[in-house]
N, C-alpha and C positions, 0 to 999 in steps of 0.2 A: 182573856186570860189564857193560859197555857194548855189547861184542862177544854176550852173549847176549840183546839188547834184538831185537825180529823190523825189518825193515829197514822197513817199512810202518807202523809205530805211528804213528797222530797225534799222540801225546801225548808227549812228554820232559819227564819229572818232575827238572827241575832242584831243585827246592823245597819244602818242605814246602806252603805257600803251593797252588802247581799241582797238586799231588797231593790235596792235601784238596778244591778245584775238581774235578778230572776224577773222584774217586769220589762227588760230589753230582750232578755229570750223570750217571752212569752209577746214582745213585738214582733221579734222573728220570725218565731215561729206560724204566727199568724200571718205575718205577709207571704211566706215562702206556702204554704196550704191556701191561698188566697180569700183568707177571713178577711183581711183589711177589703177589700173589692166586695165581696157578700154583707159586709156592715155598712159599707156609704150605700151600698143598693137600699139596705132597708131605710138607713137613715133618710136617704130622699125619698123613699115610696112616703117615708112617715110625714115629712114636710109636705110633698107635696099634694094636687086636690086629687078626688077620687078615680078622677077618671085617668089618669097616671099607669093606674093598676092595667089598663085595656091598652096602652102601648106597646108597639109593636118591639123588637130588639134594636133596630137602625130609629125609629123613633125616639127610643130610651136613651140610645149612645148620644144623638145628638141633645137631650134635654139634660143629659148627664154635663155633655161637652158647656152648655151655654151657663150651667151652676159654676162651671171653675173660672170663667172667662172672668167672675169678680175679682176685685182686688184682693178682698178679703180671703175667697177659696180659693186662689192664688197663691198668697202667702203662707197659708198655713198647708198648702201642697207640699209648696218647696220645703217648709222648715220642718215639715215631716219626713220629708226624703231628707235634707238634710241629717236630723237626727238618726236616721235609719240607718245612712254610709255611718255615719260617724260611730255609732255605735257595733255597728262589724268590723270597722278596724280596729277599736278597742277586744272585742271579744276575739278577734284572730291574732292581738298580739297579749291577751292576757292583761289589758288593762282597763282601767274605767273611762269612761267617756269623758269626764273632764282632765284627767291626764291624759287622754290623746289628744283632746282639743291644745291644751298647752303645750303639746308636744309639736303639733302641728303649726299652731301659731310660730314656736319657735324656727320650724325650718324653712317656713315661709319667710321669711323675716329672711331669711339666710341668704337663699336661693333664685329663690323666682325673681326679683328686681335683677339680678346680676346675668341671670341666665337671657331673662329675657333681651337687656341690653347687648348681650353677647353676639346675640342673633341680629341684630340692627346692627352695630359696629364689625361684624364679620365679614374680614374682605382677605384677598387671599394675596397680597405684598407683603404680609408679615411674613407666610410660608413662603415665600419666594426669597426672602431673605435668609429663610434657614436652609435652602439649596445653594445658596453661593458656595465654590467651591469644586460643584460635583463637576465630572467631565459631563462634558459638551451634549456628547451624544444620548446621554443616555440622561440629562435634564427636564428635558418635558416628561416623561416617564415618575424620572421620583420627584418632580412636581406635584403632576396627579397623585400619585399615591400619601406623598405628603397632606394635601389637601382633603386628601379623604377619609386618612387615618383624624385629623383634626376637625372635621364635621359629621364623622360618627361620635367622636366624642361631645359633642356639642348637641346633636340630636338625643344621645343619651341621657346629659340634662333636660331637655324638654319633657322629654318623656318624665322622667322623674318627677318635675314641674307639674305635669299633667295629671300625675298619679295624686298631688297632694290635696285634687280638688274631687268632689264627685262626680261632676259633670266639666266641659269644655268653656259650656254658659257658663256655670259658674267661675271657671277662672277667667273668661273674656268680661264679668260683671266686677270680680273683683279686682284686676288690672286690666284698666282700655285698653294699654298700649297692645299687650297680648289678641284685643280683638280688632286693630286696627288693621286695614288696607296694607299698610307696609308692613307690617312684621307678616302676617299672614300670605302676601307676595313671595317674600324672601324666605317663608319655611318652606312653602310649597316648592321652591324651586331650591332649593337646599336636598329634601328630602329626593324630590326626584334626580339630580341632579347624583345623588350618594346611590338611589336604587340602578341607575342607568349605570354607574361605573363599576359597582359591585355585579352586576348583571354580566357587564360588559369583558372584565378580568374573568370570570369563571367558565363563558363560553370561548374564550381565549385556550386555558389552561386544559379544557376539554379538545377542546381540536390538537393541541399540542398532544395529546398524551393520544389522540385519535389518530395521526400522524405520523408520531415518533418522532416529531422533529420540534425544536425550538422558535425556528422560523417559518415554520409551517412550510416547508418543505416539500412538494409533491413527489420528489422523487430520495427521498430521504429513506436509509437501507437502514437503519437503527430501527431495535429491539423496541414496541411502542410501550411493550409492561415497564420498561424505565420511567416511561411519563406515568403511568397507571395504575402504580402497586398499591394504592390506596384505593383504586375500585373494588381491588378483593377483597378490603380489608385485612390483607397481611402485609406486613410490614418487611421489607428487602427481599420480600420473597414470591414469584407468581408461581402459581398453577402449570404444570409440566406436560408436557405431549405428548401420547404414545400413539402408535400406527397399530389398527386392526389389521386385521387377514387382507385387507380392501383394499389398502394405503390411505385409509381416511385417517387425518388428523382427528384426537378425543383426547378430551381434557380430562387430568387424572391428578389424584392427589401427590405432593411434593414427596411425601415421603413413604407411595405404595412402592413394595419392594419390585422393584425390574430386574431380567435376565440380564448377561453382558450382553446377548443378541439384541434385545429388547432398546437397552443403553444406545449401543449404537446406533439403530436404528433412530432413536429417539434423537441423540446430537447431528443425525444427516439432516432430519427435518429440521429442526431446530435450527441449525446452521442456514436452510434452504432460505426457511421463513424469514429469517434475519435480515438474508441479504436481497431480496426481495425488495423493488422499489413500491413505495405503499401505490401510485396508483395503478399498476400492473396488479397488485394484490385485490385494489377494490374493484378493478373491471373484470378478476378472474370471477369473485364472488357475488358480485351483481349485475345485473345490466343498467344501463344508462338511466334508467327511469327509475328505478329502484333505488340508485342510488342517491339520486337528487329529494323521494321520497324518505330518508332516513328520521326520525327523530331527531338528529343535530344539527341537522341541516333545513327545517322546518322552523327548530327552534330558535335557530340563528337569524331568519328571516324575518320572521315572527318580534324580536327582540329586537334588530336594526329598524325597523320600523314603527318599533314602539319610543325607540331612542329618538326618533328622525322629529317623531310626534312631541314629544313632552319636551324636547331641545325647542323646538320653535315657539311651543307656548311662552317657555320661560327663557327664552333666550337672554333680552333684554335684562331680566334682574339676577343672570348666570353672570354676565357680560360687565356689568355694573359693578358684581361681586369679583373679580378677575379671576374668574373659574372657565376653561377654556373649556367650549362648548362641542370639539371634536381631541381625539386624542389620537397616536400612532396602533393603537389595538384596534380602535375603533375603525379604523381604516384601511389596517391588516383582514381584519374579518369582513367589509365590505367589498373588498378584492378578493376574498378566493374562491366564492362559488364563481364565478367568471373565469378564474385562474385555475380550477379545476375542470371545470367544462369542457375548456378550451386544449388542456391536456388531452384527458379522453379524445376528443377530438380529434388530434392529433393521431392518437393512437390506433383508433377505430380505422383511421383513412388508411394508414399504412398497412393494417392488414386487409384492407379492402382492396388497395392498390396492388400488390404482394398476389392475391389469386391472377392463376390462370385458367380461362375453361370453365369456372365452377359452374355445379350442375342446378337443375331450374330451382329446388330446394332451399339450397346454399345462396342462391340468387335472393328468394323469396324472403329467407331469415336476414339476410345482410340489406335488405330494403326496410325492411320492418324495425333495423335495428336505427338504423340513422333516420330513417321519420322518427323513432321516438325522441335522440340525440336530438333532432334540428326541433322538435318542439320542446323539450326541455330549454333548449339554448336561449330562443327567441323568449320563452318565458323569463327566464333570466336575464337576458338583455334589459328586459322589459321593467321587468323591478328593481335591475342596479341602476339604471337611468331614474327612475322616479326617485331612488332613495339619497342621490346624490345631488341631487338637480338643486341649485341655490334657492333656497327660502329665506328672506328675509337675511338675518348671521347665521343660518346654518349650509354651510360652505366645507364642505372635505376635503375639496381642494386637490381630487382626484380624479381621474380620467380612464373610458376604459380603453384597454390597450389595441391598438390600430387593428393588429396581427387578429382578434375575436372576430374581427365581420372577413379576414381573409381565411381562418379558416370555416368560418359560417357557408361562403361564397364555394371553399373547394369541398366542403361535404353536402352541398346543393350539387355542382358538376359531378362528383360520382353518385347521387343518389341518381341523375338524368342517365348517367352512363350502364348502371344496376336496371334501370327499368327500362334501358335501347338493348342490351342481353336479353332481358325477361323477352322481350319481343322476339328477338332471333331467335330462341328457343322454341319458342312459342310456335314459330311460324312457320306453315304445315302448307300441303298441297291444298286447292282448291278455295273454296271462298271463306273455309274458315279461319283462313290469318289473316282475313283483313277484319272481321267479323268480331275474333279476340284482341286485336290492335287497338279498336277504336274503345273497347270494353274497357280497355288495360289506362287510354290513355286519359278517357271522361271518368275514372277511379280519381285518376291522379288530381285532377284539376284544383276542386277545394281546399286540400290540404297545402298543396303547394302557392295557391292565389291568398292563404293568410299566414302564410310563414314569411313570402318574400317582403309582406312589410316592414318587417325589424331586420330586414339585413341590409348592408348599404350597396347598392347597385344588383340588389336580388331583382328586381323588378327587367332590367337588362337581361339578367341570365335567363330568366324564367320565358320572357317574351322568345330568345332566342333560342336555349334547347327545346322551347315545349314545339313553339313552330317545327323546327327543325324535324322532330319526332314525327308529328304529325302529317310534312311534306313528306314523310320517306312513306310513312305507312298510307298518303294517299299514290304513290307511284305503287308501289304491290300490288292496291287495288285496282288500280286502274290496267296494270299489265295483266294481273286474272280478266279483268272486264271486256281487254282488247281480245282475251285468249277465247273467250268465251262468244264473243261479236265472229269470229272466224270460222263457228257452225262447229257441227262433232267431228269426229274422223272418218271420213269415207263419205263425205255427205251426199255425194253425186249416187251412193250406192247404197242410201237410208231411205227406206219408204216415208209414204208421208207418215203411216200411224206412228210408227219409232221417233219419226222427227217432228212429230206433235207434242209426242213427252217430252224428250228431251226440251223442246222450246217452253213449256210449259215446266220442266224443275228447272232448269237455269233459271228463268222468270222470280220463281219463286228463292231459291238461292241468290241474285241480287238484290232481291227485295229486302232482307232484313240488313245488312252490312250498309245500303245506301240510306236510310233508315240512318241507321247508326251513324254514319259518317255527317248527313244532315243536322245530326241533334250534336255530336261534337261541336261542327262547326260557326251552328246556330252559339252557342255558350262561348266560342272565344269571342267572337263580333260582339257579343253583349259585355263582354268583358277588357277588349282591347278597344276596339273602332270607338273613335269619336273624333269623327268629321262630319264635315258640311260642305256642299259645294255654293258655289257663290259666283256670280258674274259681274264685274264691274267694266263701265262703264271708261274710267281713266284709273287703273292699277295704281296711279302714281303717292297718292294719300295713306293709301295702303301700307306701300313699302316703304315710306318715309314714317310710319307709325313702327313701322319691326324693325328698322334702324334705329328709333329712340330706345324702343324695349330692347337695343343689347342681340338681337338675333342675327344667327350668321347662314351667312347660304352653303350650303355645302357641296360642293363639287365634284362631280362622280365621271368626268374626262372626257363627257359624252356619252357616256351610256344613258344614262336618262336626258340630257339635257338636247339628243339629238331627236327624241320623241316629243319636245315642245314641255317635255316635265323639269320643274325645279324646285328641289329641296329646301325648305329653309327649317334651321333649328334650333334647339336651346342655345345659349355660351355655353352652358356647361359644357359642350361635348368639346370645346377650343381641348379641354384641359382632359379628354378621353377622347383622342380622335377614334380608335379601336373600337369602340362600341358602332360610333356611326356605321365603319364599314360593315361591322357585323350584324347589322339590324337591316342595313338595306340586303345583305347576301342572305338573310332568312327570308 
């Protein structure tokens, strides 16, 4: 009766209606506080025998796991989560569980059969017949974008699909096709397929607006806040520049009040900055290393590689669906860290070329600056070559350009020419220039015997300046060594005590440089030499075997050939006679 209702109850169950309501929040509430978990606990401690209670917590979980594995505590798992979803979508749209069930039924009914057919019958000649028409050039372009605009919308239905069920099980339980091998083929590579191009356009429009240029431009003198006025979040309008006492550029609000001196000042810079080619603007404001480490250029790495990755998975059911699995952006942005490198490059040399005389300092920064270029380079090399390299259909169908390993090649010839300077600098009276030579040149060796892998014909230069270097710094030494073998000055009129030290610090003064010259030398012989000598018997088997293998003799006019020596070597060299002469004159 009414009179034994408690005087405090929130809830007056006038209705059936209110009552089936307040026992679904009071299942809520109980699942969200985790009663429902504290109640199957006691439930089973109650079922089960005593010694239950003396179970450890991973004992429990597994005795817990083996009660649901029944049919039965199976089914009414599920039909308990079921009721659970279904009656939160009810409470979050304000209706009762059996009108959201109906409701639901009904747009199931609607939806899911059609959508998911959508997905199997989705091929991309439909969108290529709503591009007839466009010009030529700019066709693959609103292709993709056609394509993409039309399988976000189609994803969008899935998703919706998905939403109408609690679980994924349960919509792959209540339509197979949904959990079938080919539908699940073709989302996954749908999905990926929309994340790689949408990825792919926004680190596009980033470089652009990074740039200032449409065509990604390296030397493009446009204002790059035209591509960018949406980084500030103001709309036609960027952020203004004024000059301190310093001449630093500092960024200041559009509408803080400036002097006319101020003004002007402000439109010389402004004007400066504008016309300013952006890679002259990024080599002022970083150095080579820095700039290759930027976040956009990480991230672009980063992302081409994730592209390269999920394209070869799903090549095949990209391929199937006529969704082309490389595009003209995508192609643009795997050419310009190469295309940028190679600028700097460029530019680095010229003003390296451009000094005269510079002093040992200038020497020291401008070596430091292009070993870092030439290891960023070779790194680069290294990853556009992997990321282009044919897998399977993923094909770019790009190449890098020849001029990359020429100027690779001429910023190795002045890095050798920077470090034959450091030498002459360097190179002092007595046995310490030979002493710092050989210091200077087993520094070099490492860094230079794993760069000249990635460059093409680095192995030639390296063999020939490093020799080269090496020969001059063993004549130094060897002319101190003669100067030194000639006795002091005056020696007919050096007693012996005087000409005891003196033979005993010379002694010790060529001891450490020979020392050093030995351990140089030792490291290129383990790094170059690999020969054997060999005596035969009848030559003639020999040389009838390096005739099959393509090998050519090389002929040096009698210089060697009149010491009973004769060359024989690659073909290659037919097609680079210039190397041969320069390898035999090092």
């Amino acid at each position: 009766s009414d009179s034994d209702e408690p005087d405090n109850d929130p809830y007056e169950l006038f209705d059936d209606e209110r009552r089936e309501r307040t026992e679904w929040h009071q299942m809520l509430t109980s699942a969200l506080c985790s009663q429902v978990v504290d109640g199957e606990k006691k439930r089973l401690n109650a079922q089960a025998d005593s010694h239950l209670f003396n179970l450890t917590d991973n004992e429990y979980a597994e005795r817990l796991s083996e009660l649901l594995q029944g049919h039965e505590d199976r089914s009414l798992y599920k039909h308990a989560h079921m009721e659970l979803w279904l009656g939160c979508r009810a409470a979050i749209r304000g209706r009762t569980p059996l009108q959201e069930k109906q409701t639901l039924d009904s747009l199931r009914s609607l939806h899911v059969d059609t959508t998911l057919q959508a997905v199997i019958d989705f091929n991309a000649e439909a969108v290529a017949a709503t591009t007839v028409g466009t010009d030529e050039s700019s066709l693959p372009a609103e292709f993709s974008a056609q394509c993409l605009v039309q399988l976000q919308r189609l994803l969008r239905r899935v998703d919706y699909v998905e939403y109408m069920y609690p679980t994924m099980r349960a919509l792959g339980e209540a339509k197979p096709l949904y959990a079938s091998d080919l539908f699940q083929g073709k989302l996954s590579a749908i999905t990926s397929w929309t994340n790689i191009t949408v990825r792919i356009e926004l680190l596009h429009k980033m470089i652009q607006r990074w740039t200032g240029s449409r065509e990604l431009n390296l030397f493009a003198t446009d204002n790059p806040a035209k591509y960018s006025s949406t980084t500030h979040g103001i709309t036609g309008e960027t952020p203004s520049i004024t000059v301190n006492a310093e001449g630093i550029s500092d960024m200041a609000s559009p509408l803080s009040p400036t002097s006319a001196s101020t003004r002007s000042a402000l439109d010389a810079v402004k004007k400066r900055v504008q016309h300013t080619p952006f890679v002259e603007r990024l080599l002022k404001e970083n150095g080579m290393k820095k700039i290759f480490e930027q976040k956009i250029l990480t991230e672009l790495e980063h992302a081409m590689m994730a592209a390269r990755r999920d394209m070869i998975e799903n090549a095949d059911m990209i391929c199937e669906m006529g969704l082309p699995v490389t595009n003209r952006h995508m192609q643009e942005l795997l050419l310009f860290p190469p295309r940028l490198l190679q600028t700097c490059l460029h530019i680095r040399l010229q003003s390296a070329e451009n000094l005269v005389n510079p002093p040992l300092a200038q020497v020291d920064q401008l070596i430091e600056d292009i070993r870092d270029s030439l290891s960023v380079a070779c790194r680069i090399k290294r990853t556009f070559i992997s990321l282009v390299a044919r897998v399977g259909k993923w094909n770019p169908e790009i190449r890098l350009d020849p001029e990359y390993d020429v100027a690779l090649r001429s910023c190795l010839h002045t890095y050798f020419r920077l470090v034959h300077r450091k030498l002459v600098i360097t190179k002092g009276t007595g046995t310490g220039a030979g002493t710092r030579d050989f210091e200077i040149l087993e520094s070099q060796w490492p860094f230079l015997l794993e760069i000249v892998r990635d460059i093409d014909g680095g192995h030639f230069e390296l063999v020939i300046r490093y020799c080269q270097q090496v020969r001059r710094s063993m004549r130094l030494w060897t002319g101190i060594l003669a100067q030194k073998l000639e006795g002091p000055e005056g020696y007919d009129s050096v007693d012996s005590r005087n000409l005891g030290k003196w033979i005993s610090k010379a002694l010790q003064d060529v001891r450490t440089p020979i020392l050093k010259a030995q351990r140089l030398v030792r490291t290129i012989q383990e790094a170059l030499i690999n020969s054997t000598d060999y005596s035969f018997d009848d030559p003639f088997p020999v040389l009838a075997q390096l005739v099959d293998s393509k090998h050519v003799l090389i002929y040096t006019a009698g210089e060697w050939e009149s010491h009973g020596v004769y060359i024989i070597g690659s073909q290659s060299l037919l097609e680079k006679p210039h190397l041969a002469r320069e390898l035999l004159s090092a």
